[in-house]
Steps between C-alpha positions, in 0.01 A plus 500: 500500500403836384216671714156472330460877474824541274309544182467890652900488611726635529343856520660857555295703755559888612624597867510821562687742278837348511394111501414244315376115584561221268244190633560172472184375649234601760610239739832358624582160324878382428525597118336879603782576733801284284341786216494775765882435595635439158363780356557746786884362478499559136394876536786528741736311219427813279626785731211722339627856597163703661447185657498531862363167717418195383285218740316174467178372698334185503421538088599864417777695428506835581719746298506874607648801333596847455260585219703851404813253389284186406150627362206248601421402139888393410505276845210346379587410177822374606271288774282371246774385263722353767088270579555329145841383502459219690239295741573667793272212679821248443799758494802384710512639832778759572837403540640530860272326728528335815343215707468574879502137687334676842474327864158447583264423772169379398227491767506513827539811797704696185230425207166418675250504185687240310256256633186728350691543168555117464177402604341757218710348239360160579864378644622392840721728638824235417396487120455921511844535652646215260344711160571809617889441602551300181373835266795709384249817458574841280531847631206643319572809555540753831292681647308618816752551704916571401626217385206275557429217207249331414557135384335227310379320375354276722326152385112583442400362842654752667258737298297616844378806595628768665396516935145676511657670814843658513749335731609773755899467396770269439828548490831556240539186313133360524433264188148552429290333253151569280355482121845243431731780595743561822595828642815536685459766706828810551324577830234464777160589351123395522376249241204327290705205417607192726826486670637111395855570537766689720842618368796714633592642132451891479369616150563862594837621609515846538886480654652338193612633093200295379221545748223268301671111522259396251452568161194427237570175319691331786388190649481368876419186644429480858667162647393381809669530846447468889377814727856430693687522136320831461590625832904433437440676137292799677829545717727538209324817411604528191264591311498162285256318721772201413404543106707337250538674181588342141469666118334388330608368124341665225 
Protein backbone atom coordinates (compact mmCIF):
# COMPACT_ATOMS: atom_id res chain seq x y z
CA UNK A 1 0.00 0.00 0.00
CA UNK A 2 1.22 3.37 -0.87
CA UNK A 3 1.70 5.78 2.22
CA UNK A 4 -1.23 8.24 2.58
CA UNK A 5 1.00 11.28 2.14
CA UNK A 6 2.16 10.17 -1.50
CA UNK A 7 -0.06 12.61 -3.26
CA UNK A 8 3.10 15.19 -2.24
CA UNK A 9 5.82 12.26 -3.35
CA UNK A 10 8.18 11.71 -4.42
CA UNK A 11 9.81 15.21 -3.85
CA UNK A 12 13.42 16.62 -4.61
CA UNK A 13 14.75 18.63 -1.62
CA UNK A 14 18.24 20.73 -1.42
CA UNK A 15 21.26 19.59 0.96
CA UNK A 16 23.78 21.66 1.07
CA UNK A 17 25.55 22.86 -2.06
CA UNK A 18 26.50 19.60 -3.53
CA UNK A 19 23.22 17.47 -2.53
CA UNK A 20 20.15 16.70 -3.37
CA UNK A 21 17.17 14.48 -1.58
CA UNK A 22 14.58 12.75 -3.55
CA UNK A 23 11.57 11.76 -0.74
CA UNK A 24 9.55 9.09 -0.92
CA UNK A 25 7.52 9.76 2.11
CA UNK A 26 7.82 11.42 5.57
CA UNK A 27 7.73 8.17 7.34
CA UNK A 28 9.23 4.69 6.84
CA UNK A 29 6.59 2.23 5.31
CA UNK A 30 7.65 -0.80 2.89
CA UNK A 31 6.77 0.84 -0.60
CA UNK A 32 8.88 4.30 0.69
CA UNK A 33 12.06 2.40 1.13
CA UNK A 34 11.36 -0.44 -2.02
CA UNK A 35 11.15 3.43 -3.93
CA UNK A 36 14.17 4.70 -1.96
CA UNK A 37 16.35 1.54 -3.05
CA UNK A 38 15.20 1.23 -6.57
CA UNK A 39 15.69 4.53 -7.41
CA UNK A 40 18.97 5.11 -5.56
CA UNK A 41 20.15 1.76 -7.56
CA UNK A 42 18.93 3.23 -10.72
CA UNK A 43 21.06 6.51 -10.30
CA UNK A 44 23.97 4.21 -9.76
CA UNK A 45 22.80 2.16 -13.15
CA UNK A 46 23.54 5.51 -15.00
CA UNK A 47 27.25 6.11 -14.01
CA UNK A 48 26.38 9.99 -14.14
CA UNK A 49 29.99 11.47 -14.37
CA UNK A 50 30.14 14.59 -11.50
CA UNK A 51 28.37 12.21 -9.53
CA UNK A 52 30.18 11.41 -6.48
CA UNK A 53 28.05 9.26 -3.56
CA UNK A 54 24.97 7.91 -3.78
CA UNK A 55 22.86 6.56 -0.32
CA UNK A 56 19.43 5.47 0.72
CA UNK A 57 17.56 6.01 4.21
CA UNK A 58 14.45 4.79 5.45
CA UNK A 59 12.43 6.74 2.31
CA UNK A 60 15.14 8.98 0.68
CA UNK A 61 17.75 8.83 -1.58
CA UNK A 62 20.44 10.97 -1.30
CA UNK A 63 22.50 11.93 -4.42
CA UNK A 64 25.57 14.28 -3.98
CA UNK A 65 27.75 16.00 -6.50
CA UNK A 66 30.48 18.02 -7.76
CA UNK A 67 28.43 20.95 -9.01
CA UNK A 68 31.59 22.46 -11.27
CA UNK A 69 31.21 19.04 -13.55
CA UNK A 70 27.40 18.41 -12.87
CA UNK A 71 25.63 21.94 -12.39
CA UNK A 72 22.65 21.69 -9.73
CA UNK A 73 19.93 22.51 -12.28
CA UNK A 74 21.04 19.56 -14.92
CA UNK A 75 21.06 16.92 -11.76
CA UNK A 76 17.79 17.99 -11.12
CA UNK A 77 16.25 17.73 -14.21
CA UNK A 78 17.72 14.48 -14.82
CA UNK A 79 16.15 13.61 -11.08
CA UNK A 80 12.88 14.79 -11.97
CA UNK A 81 12.63 12.91 -15.26
CA UNK A 82 14.09 9.69 -13.96
CA UNK A 83 10.48 10.41 -10.91
CA UNK A 84 8.05 9.85 -14.02
CA UNK A 85 9.24 6.85 -15.62
CA UNK A 86 7.92 4.54 -13.49
CA UNK A 87 6.07 4.02 -9.86
CA UNK A 88 8.93 3.92 -7.93
CA UNK A 89 6.43 2.78 -4.91
CA UNK A 90 6.31 -0.91 -6.76
CA UNK A 91 9.78 -0.93 -8.65
CA UNK A 92 11.66 -4.27 -8.29
CA UNK A 93 14.15 -4.30 -5.68
CA UNK A 94 17.86 -4.40 -6.80
CA UNK A 95 19.32 -7.35 -8.09
CA UNK A 96 21.92 -9.05 -5.79
CA UNK A 97 20.42 -9.52 -2.48
CA UNK A 98 20.85 -11.78 0.24
CA UNK A 99 18.91 -13.44 3.13
CA UNK A 100 20.90 -13.80 6.43
CA UNK A 101 19.26 -16.96 8.42
CA UNK A 102 21.01 -15.63 11.98
CA UNK A 103 21.29 -17.74 15.40
CA UNK A 104 19.31 -16.20 17.93
CA UNK A 105 18.63 -16.05 21.55
CA UNK A 106 15.43 -14.54 22.52
CA UNK A 107 14.97 -13.64 26.20
CA UNK A 108 16.54 -14.53 28.93
CA UNK A 109 20.21 -13.38 30.91
CA UNK A 110 21.35 -12.36 26.96
CA UNK A 111 17.97 -10.35 25.95
CA UNK A 112 16.25 -9.33 29.25
CA UNK A 113 13.43 -6.82 27.86
CA UNK A 114 11.90 -9.33 25.57
CA UNK A 115 9.40 -9.92 28.24
CA UNK A 116 8.48 -5.86 28.32
CA UNK A 117 8.41 -5.81 24.46
CA UNK A 118 5.95 -8.81 24.32
CA UNK A 119 3.87 -7.77 26.97
CA UNK A 120 3.46 -4.11 25.11
CA UNK A 121 2.48 -5.77 21.98
CA UNK A 122 -0.31 -7.56 23.76
CA UNK A 123 1.60 -11.15 23.24
CA UNK A 124 3.07 -13.69 25.63
CA UNK A 125 6.52 -13.84 25.40
CA UNK A 126 6.21 -17.56 23.32
CA UNK A 127 3.84 -15.89 20.65
CA UNK A 128 6.51 -12.61 20.50
CA UNK A 129 9.42 -14.98 19.97
CA UNK A 130 7.25 -17.26 17.51
CA UNK A 131 6.28 -13.77 15.18
CA UNK A 132 9.33 -12.34 15.46
CA UNK A 133 11.63 -15.52 14.38
CA UNK A 134 9.14 -16.36 11.64
CA UNK A 135 9.67 -12.47 9.93
CA UNK A 136 12.28 -12.50 7.19
CA UNK A 137 12.82 -8.51 7.77
CA UNK A 138 14.61 -5.89 5.12
CA UNK A 139 17.75 -3.97 5.69
CA UNK A 140 16.23 -0.56 5.50
CA UNK A 141 19.01 1.05 5.25
CA UNK A 142 22.43 1.67 7.56
CA UNK A 143 23.12 3.86 9.69
CA UNK A 144 24.22 5.02 13.22
CA UNK A 145 26.93 3.20 13.60
CA UNK A 146 29.38 1.37 10.53
CA UNK A 147 27.66 -1.14 9.22
CA UNK A 148 24.68 -1.06 11.48
CA UNK A 149 21.02 -1.81 9.68
CA UNK A 150 18.04 -1.18 10.43
CA UNK A 151 15.35 -3.84 9.57
CA UNK A 152 11.69 -4.22 9.12
CA UNK A 153 9.20 -4.39 8.89
CA UNK A 154 7.80 -5.72 11.77
CA UNK A 155 3.91 -6.79 12.09
CA UNK A 156 1.97 -3.57 13.50
CA UNK A 157 1.96 -4.91 17.08
CA UNK A 158 5.32 -4.55 17.42
CA UNK A 159 4.64 -0.74 16.69
CA UNK A 160 5.79 0.39 20.52
CA UNK A 161 7.60 3.09 21.61
CA UNK A 162 10.91 3.73 22.04
CA UNK A 163 12.34 3.26 26.25
CA UNK A 164 11.54 6.74 27.98
CA UNK A 165 15.00 6.07 29.64
CA UNK A 166 18.13 5.00 27.81
CA UNK A 167 19.47 1.57 28.68
CA UNK A 168 23.09 2.11 29.97
CA UNK A 169 24.71 -0.35 27.06
CA UNK A 170 24.42 -3.54 25.42
CA UNK A 171 26.61 -5.24 23.59
CA UNK A 172 27.76 -6.18 19.61
CA UNK A 173 25.00 -8.15 18.17
CA UNK A 174 22.02 -6.91 20.43
CA UNK A 175 18.64 -7.29 18.39
CA UNK A 176 16.64 -4.48 19.55
CA UNK A 177 13.19 -3.65 18.72
CA UNK A 178 10.67 -0.31 18.57
CA UNK A 179 8.03 1.57 16.12
CA UNK A 180 7.96 -2.27 14.05
CA UNK A 181 11.63 -1.99 13.34
CA UNK A 182 14.88 -4.01 14.76
CA UNK A 183 18.31 -2.66 15.11
CA UNK A 184 21.20 -4.92 15.01
CA UNK A 185 23.69 -3.34 16.67
CA UNK A 186 27.94 -3.33 15.06
CA UNK A 187 28.91 -2.61 18.69
CA UNK A 188 28.35 -1.98 22.44
CA UNK A 189 26.34 1.23 22.84
CA UNK A 190 23.53 2.79 25.08
CA UNK A 191 19.94 2.52 23.81
CA UNK A 192 16.12 3.75 23.75
CA UNK A 193 14.91 0.57 22.32
CA UNK A 194 14.43 -2.98 24.03
CA UNK A 195 16.97 -5.62 23.81
CA UNK A 196 14.64 -8.98 22.66
CA UNK A 197 17.33 -10.83 21.06
CA UNK A 198 21.14 -11.79 21.35
CA UNK A 199 23.34 -12.72 18.33
CA UNK A 200 27.11 -13.43 17.69
CA UNK A 201 26.99 -11.94 13.93
CA UNK A 202 29.28 -8.75 13.56
CA UNK A 203 27.78 -6.09 11.13
CA UNK A 204 31.04 -4.14 11.20
CA UNK A 205 34.30 -5.72 10.24
CA UNK A 206 36.92 -3.44 10.10
CA UNK A 207 39.70 -6.47 9.44
CA UNK A 208 38.11 -7.70 6.23
CA UNK A 209 37.87 -6.29 2.05
CA UNK A 210 34.19 -5.51 2.80
CA UNK A 211 33.99 -4.15 6.29
CA UNK A 212 29.91 -3.49 6.29
CA UNK A 213 28.33 -7.43 6.04
CA UNK A 214 25.13 -5.95 5.29
CA UNK A 215 23.81 -4.17 2.58
CA UNK A 216 20.37 -2.01 2.00
CA UNK A 217 17.75 -4.27 0.48
CA UNK A 218 18.97 -7.51 2.11
CA UNK A 219 16.86 -9.47 4.30
CA UNK A 220 17.50 -11.38 7.75
CA UNK A 221 15.53 -13.54 9.74
CA UNK A 222 16.56 -14.26 13.17
CA UNK A 223 15.86 -18.18 13.94
CA UNK A 224 15.80 -19.24 17.25
CA UNK A 225 18.51 -21.09 19.29
CA UNK A 226 19.70 -22.10 22.91
CA UNK A 227 22.15 -19.71 25.11
CA UNK A 228 24.58 -23.03 24.99
CA UNK A 229 24.20 -23.00 20.91
CA UNK A 230 25.26 -19.37 21.13
CA UNK A 231 28.11 -19.99 23.35
CA UNK A 232 29.71 -22.85 20.81
CA UNK A 233 28.96 -20.16 17.83
CA UNK A 234 30.59 -17.20 20.06
CA UNK A 235 33.76 -19.58 20.16
CA UNK A 236 34.05 -19.91 16.47
CA UNK A 237 34.80 -16.26 16.27
CA UNK A 238 34.23 -15.82 13.08
CA UNK A 239 32.65 -13.14 12.58
CA UNK A 240 29.37 -14.94 11.16
CA UNK A 241 27.69 -15.35 14.50
CA UNK A 242 26.83 -18.96 12.70
CA UNK A 243 24.83 -16.91 9.80
CA UNK A 244 23.80 -18.67 6.79
CA UNK A 245 23.80 -16.75 3.68
CA UNK A 246 21.64 -17.41 0.36
CA UNK A 247 20.91 -14.92 -2.91
CA UNK A 248 18.42 -14.19 -3.37
CA UNK A 249 16.48 -14.74 -6.98
CA UNK A 250 15.47 -11.76 -8.68
Amino acid sequence: MIPKQAASFPRIRTVGLDGLLVSFADTMAEPSNRAALAFRNAIDSRNWEGVEETSASLASAYVRFDPLRLPHSEIQVRLEQMMKEQDWYQASLPAGRRLWNVPTVYGGQLAPQLDEAAAAAGLSPNEAVNRLSNTRVRVLTIGFAPGQPYLGPLGPEFNIPRLKELTPMVPEGALVLAISQFVLFSGPTPTGWRHVGQTAFRCFRPEAKQSFALRPGDEMQFLPVSRDALEAIRAAKDGTGGATCTEIPA
